[in-house]
C-alpha positions in Angstrom: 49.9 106.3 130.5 47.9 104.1 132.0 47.1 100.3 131.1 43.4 100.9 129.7 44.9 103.5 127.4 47.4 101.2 126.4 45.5 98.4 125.4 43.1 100.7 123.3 46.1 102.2 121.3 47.3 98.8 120.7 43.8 97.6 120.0 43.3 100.1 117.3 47.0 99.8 116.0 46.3 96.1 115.0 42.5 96.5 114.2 44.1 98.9 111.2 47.1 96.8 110.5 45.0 94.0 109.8 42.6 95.8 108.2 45.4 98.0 105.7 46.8 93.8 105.2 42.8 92.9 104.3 41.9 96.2 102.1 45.0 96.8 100.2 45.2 93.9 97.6 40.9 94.5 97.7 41.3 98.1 96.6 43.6 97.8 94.4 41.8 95.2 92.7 38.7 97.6 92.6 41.4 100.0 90.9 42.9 97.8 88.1 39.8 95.6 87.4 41.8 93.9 84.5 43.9 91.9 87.2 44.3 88.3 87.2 45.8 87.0 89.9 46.4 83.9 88.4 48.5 85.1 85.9 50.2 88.0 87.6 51.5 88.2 90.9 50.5 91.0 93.5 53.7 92.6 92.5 51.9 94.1 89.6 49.7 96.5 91.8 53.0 98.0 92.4 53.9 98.9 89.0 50.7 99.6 87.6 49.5 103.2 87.1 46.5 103.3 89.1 48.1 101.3 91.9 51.5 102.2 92.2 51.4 104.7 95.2 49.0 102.9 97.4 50.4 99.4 97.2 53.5 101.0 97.4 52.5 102.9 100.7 50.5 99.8 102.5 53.6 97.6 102.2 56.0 99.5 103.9 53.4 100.4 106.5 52.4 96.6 107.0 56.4 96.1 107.4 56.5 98.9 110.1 53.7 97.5 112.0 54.7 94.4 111.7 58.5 95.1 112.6 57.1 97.3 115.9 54.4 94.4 117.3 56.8 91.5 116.6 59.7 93.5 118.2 57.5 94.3 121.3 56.0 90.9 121.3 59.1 89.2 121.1 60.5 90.3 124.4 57.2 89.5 126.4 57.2 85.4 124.9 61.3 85.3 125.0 63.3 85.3 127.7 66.8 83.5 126.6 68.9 86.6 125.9 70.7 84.5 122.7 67.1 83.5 121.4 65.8 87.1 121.7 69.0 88.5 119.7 68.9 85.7 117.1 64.7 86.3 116.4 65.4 90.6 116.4 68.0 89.9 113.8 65.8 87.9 111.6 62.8 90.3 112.4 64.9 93.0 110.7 66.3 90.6 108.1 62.5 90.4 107.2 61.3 93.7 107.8 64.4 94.7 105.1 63.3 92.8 102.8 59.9 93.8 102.5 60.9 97.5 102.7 63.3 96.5 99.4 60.2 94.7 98.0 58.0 97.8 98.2 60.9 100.0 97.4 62.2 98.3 94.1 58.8 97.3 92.2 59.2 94.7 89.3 60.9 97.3 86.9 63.9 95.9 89.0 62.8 92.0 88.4 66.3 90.9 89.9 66.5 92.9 93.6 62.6 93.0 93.7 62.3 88.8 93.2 65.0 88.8 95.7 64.2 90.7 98.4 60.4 89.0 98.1 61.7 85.9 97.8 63.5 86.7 101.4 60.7 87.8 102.9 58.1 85.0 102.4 
């Protein structure tokens, strides 16, 4: 494959990440028009009716593109074999827990708080 090709396919595969990041809470504020979010956290798209699948859907596909460009990334910026292990390790770490956050909504307050509270 050449580099041109490359660089497109990457192009558009953050253009959409970003994007998905952007659009998600936005639509699913257009969905549940009663949300406040300064009495409920974003958590709630994820157990509310309208919701529930999409944010669901865009936050484990925000933690896969974000576990596949910071995994790539990280061996172009990082050459110390120890550093490069220890930052994988905690990509996953983080990566995990926003998989568990998007998997366990806020029926499961305790796991869901603490896998969130791991991520950020």
């Amino acid at each position: 494959m050449s580099i041109t090709k490359v660089r497109l396919i990457r192009r558009i595969y953050l253009t959409s990440s970003f994007s998905l990041g952007v659009l998600a809470p936005l639509v699913c504020w257009y969905l549940l028009p009663s949300f406040n979010p300064i009495t409920k956290p974003l958590s709630y798209f994820g157990v509310a009716e309208p919701t529930l699948w999409y944010w669901n859907t865009s936050l484990l596909l925000i933690a896969i593109g974000l576990y596949i460009n910071a995994s790539k990334a990280l061996s172009l910026c990082v050459y110390d074999r120890l550093y490069d292990k220890i930052l994988k390790i905690l990509i996953a770490f983080f990566f995990a827990a926003l998989c568990l956050t998007a998997v366990f909504s806020m029926n499961y307050s305790l796991i869901h708080k603490i896998s969130a509270v791991c991520f950020f």
